[in-house]
C-alpha positions, 0 to 999 in steps of 0.5 A: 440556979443561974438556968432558973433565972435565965427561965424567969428573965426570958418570961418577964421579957416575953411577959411585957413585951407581947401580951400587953400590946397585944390587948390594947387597940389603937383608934384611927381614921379609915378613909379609901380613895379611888386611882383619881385619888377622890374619896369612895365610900359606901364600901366595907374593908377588912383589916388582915383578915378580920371582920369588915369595916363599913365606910358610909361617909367620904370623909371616912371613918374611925374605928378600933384596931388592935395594935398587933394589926398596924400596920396592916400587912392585908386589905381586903374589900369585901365588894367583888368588883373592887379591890385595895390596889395600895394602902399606906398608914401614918400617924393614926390614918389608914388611906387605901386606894381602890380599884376596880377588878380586872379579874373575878375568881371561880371556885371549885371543888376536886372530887373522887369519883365517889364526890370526896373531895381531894385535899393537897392537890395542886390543880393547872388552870391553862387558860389567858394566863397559866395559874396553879392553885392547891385545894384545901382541907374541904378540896376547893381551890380559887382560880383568877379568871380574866373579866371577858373570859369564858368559862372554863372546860375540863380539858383546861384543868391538870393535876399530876398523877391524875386524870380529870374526867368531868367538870360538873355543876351543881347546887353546892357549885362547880366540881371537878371529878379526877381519878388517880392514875395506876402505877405499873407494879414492878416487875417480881424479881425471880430467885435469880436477879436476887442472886445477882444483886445479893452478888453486887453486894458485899453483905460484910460491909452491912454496917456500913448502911447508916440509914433506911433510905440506902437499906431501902435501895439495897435490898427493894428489888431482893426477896428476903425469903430467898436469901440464907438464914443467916444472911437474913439474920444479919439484915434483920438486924441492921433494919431493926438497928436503923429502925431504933436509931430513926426513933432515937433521933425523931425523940430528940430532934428538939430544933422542929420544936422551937417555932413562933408559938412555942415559949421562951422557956420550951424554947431554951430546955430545947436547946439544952436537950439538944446540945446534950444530944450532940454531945453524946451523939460526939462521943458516940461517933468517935467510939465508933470511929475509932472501932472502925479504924482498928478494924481498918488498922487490922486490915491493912497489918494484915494484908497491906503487903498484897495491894498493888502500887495504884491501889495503895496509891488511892488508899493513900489519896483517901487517906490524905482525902479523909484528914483534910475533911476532919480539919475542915469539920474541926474548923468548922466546930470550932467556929460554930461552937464560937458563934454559940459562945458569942449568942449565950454572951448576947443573951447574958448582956441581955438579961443584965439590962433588963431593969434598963429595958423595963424602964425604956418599955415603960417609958415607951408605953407612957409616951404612945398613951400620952400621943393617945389621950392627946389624939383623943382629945384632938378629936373631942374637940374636933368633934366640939367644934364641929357640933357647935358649928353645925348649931350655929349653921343651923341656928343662921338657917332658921334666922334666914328662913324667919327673915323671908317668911317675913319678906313674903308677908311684907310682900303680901301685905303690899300687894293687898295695899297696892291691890286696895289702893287701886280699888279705892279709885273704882270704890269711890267712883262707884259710890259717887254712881251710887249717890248720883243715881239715888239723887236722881231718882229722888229727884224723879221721885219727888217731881213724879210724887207731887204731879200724882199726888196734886192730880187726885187733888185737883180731880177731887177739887173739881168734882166738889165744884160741880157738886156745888152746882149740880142737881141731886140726882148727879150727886152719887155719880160723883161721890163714886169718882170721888171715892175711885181717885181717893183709893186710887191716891191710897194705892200710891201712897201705899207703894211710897210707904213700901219703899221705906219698908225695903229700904229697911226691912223688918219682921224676918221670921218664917213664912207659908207660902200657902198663907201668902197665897190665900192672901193673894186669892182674897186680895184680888178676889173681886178682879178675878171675878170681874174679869174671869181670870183662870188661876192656878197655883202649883205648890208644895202644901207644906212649903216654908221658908224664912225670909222678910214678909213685907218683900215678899208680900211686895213681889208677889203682889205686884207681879199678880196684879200686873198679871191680872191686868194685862192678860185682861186687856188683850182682845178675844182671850180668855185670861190664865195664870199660873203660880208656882213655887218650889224650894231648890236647895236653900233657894226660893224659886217663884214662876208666875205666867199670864198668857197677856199681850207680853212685853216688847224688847224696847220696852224691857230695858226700862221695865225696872225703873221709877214711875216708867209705864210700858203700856198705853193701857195701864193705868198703873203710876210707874212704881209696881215692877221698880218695887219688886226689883228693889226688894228682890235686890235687898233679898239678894236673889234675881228675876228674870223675864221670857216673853212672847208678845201677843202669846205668853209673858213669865217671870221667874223671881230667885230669892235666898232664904234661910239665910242671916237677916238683912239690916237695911239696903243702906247698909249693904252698899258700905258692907259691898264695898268693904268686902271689895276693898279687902 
């Protein structure tokens, strides 16, 4: 009954000592330093042996570990040119310092020549350093090798009792073939030899052989065949005997039992049956101790009178030998069976605090899940704190990227009303230019207008006068001139009428060119036949554009009719032109060439301006090509002028058409000078 509860106490200790601790796991900072002591990370650790751990921030990294694993007894890394130099663990944090290999390890595998590999061999790697390795269950063994040094040969490589042949590489790595070498088989002992060795030996004292190994060294070199049938018999028996008693003594050999694995309860049965054992094995021996000593007892009554003095004297000795060994055995029994005493003792004192025990555990085990809610809850708010700092950094990024893409708009804007106000300047001066020019030509306007206008007048006047006093027959002579000064005031008050259609034009709507020709043709169909103009148009028949009619009437009118006129007056010519037209993308492009007396340089540069006259011959009022540069001005296109005098003259008009409507030409230099402004 009390060995029943020894058995219960010894697996409630075990029970709450070591399954417990072995399931629960530990949370803990894992950061890796190198010899500088700054921190490397992107690297992968394995605790003891287990599965790798990856480091991908220099602050480290938090991870499980089973309690059973702290502190750690190895590290490994997993990256071949590092390895842990040192590491150290305290209070929750694993630090392991990282260093750089000064090695690297080569593997292979010891064959037969048959390639099955060879297990339990220990392999001398005679390189920089002599180091030994022992192959494994699948023959490999691991040798360091220094970083600059070669790789080895076969003749490097030895293994005892074997020959190394070759050092071979294949797909699955390199493999060293060894053979073992062949024992010399030891010489037949003939009849004779036996006999001398039968001889040395006294075959009485057979039972004095208490194990195979000395049964083995008697009779290895004897050929039991030749031995007598009876002596055969006897050694028969004794190795049969000693064959029994070796497995008597493997059955109940209970000590190689008890290891880190086995249970408590396993453990203790052990030790009883083993303390059993040796007490029947006591009273074994002594039974036979005391055969033996009447055998000698019987021997020495029976011829002790025979033996000389020197060999009583070393009996004697041996006798004195013997009894000083058995006090010493004694002695030693004794205390062995006291320091067994005091162990059970122990043991017993053990289990009788064991509900003190299972309060200190218990104890024990509150206070480490205690300092583990806390460190957990150190780390959520570590964590908290971290989270709600890296929010407001954030937050106080944004703010700073808000305030300077408002900096940049307030320095853009300045920038616009520095550029404005410096324009404002040039604006106002251009203006001023503008107002100053239109004032001008109004004036020359005015001036020109009433000398044109008052001359047909007067002309008009005096023909009435002399009408008043000629005869009859003058009166239709003077009735024509009056009739040409009236039209020729018509023309002019039609070209001051046309400015103020410019100024505002009116009627945008779509135009064919073809009309606009057969207008031309009709208009001046009387001075094309007076003066024998050759005219040619060039023209697609269905061009069409949309424009303002009025200014296009005005160019084309006025371009023709000084065409007309100052290819006519040149001397000895036969007068031509040429019109034509074509659209180039939303462009309208008009090209009108006489072959007259052209137009001087110094002519070119007041071409364009009011009331000017170029020519002594014209007989024109200044106001025809002013109209056409005005309206082409109004439409936005351009006119340019390639002359020859005396050979050619070529006006080529470039109008955008298609496009939105223009209001007024007033209008446009408030809109121009707005768009500067901006």
């Amino acid at each position: 009954m009390t060995e029943y509860k020894i058995y219960i106490a010894l697996i409630f200790i075990v029970a709450i000592s070591f399954p417990a601790k072995s399931q629960e796991k530990n949370l803990i900072q894992i950061k890796a330093f190198d010899q500088q002591v700054s921190p490397v990370w992107h690297i992968h650790v394995a605790i003891n042996g287990k599965e790798y751990i990856s480091i991908d921030d220099k602050a480290g990294v938090f991870y499980e570990v089973p309690v059973e694993d702290l502190p750690p007894k190895n590290i490994k890394i997993q990256e071949e040119a590092l390895e842990a130099e040192s590491w150290n663990y305290s209070k929750g944090i694993l630090s392991i310092i990282v260093r750089k290999k000064s090695y690297k390890n080569i593997t292979l595998t010891v064959v037969a020549p048959d390639h099955k590999p060879l297990a339990g061999l220990t392999v001398t790697f005679q390189g920089m350093k002599p180091t030994e390795s022992v192959t494994n269950a699948q023959g490999i063994a691991t040798f360091p090798l220094a970083l600059h040094e070669e790789m080895p040969q076969a003749a490097q490589f030895t293994i005892a009792g074997h020959k190394v042949l070759q050092l071979v590489s294949s797909k699955d790595g390199r493999m060293l073939v060894v053979e073992p070498l062949l024992k010399k088989k030891a010489a037949v002992v003939d009849n004779n030899s036996s006999k001398d060795i039968l001889a040395n030996f006294d075959i009485s004292q057979l039972d004095s052989i208490r194990s195979l190994t000395v049964f083995y060294a008697v009779f290895k070199n004897t050929e039991i065949a030749a031995l007598p049938d009876d002596v055969k018999r006897k050694v028969d028996a004794k190795f049969h005997e000693l064959v029994q008693k070796l497995k008597g003594e493997e059955q109940h050999s209970f000590i190689g039992k008890i290891s880190d694995s086995s249970f408590v309860r396993t453990d203790v049965a052990n030790l009883l049956a083993q303390a059993r054992h040796e007490n029947e094995l006591l009273d074994d021996l002594r039974l036979d101790f005391e055969k033996k000593i009447e055998i000698i007892n019987g021997k020495l009554a029976g011829g002790a009178s025979s033996l000389d003095q020197s060999t009583r004297d070393k009996l004697l000795n041996d006798l004195n030998l013997l009894e000083t060994v058995l006090a010493e055995n004694e002695d030693k029994f004794y205390k062995n069976l006291s320091a067994y005493r005091i162990i059970l003792s122990s043991l017993k004192s053990s289990f009788f605090d064991i509900q003190s025990l299972e309060q200190k555990l218990e104890l024990s085990e509150s206070k480490r899940m205690q300092e583990q809610r806390a460190f957990r809850q150190k780390i959520v708010i570590v964590v908290s704190v971290a989270l709600v700092f890296g929010i407001l950094v954030i937050f106080l990024f944004y703010l700073r990227m808000k305030l300077e893409q408002q900096k940049k708009n307030l320095i853009l804007a300045n920038e616009a009303i520095r550029r404005m106000n410096e324009n404002l300047e040039e604006l106002v001066s251009e203006r001023t230019r503008l107002l100053i020019n239109a004032n001008r030509e109004m004036d020359i306007f005015l001036y020109r207008a009433s000398h044109d206008l008052r001359t047909p007048i007067c002309s008009i006047l005096g023909l009435c006068n002399i009408a008043l006093y000629s005869e009859t027959g003058e009166l239709p002579d003077l009735v024509k001139k009056m009739s040409g000064t009236a039209m020729r005031m018509d023309r002019m008050l039609k070209k001051l009428r046309v400015i103020n259609e410019i100024n505002q034009p009116s009627n945008y709507s779509s135009i064919q060119f073809a009309t606009k020709v057969e207008q031309l043709k009709s208009e001046f169909a009387d001075m094309i036949s007076d003066r024998g103009v050759d005219v040619s148009f060039d023209f697609p028949n269905h061009l069409s554009f949309c424009s303002y009619p009025a200014l296009v009437d005005t160019i084309l009118y006025n371009l023709f009719d000084n065409a007309i006129f100052f290819s006519s007056i040149k001397p000895n010519n036969k007068p031509k032109i040429n019109v034509q037209a074509n659209m180039e993308r939303d462009r309208l492009v008009i090209r009108i060439r006489d072959n007259g007396i052209g137009i001087p340089e110094d002519v070119q540069l007041k071409l364009w301006d009011m009331f000017f006259v170029g020519s002594e011959h014209s007989k024109g009022n200044g106001l025809g090509l002013y109209l056409v540069s005005k309206s082409i001005q109004v439409l936005r296109g351009t006119i340019d002028i390639e002359t020859v005098p005396s050979v050619y003259t070529l006006f080529t008009v470039t109008i955008p058409v298609n496009t939105e409507r223009i209001t007024s030409l007033t209008s446009e230099v408030p809109k121009t000078a707005m768009l500067e402004l901006a």
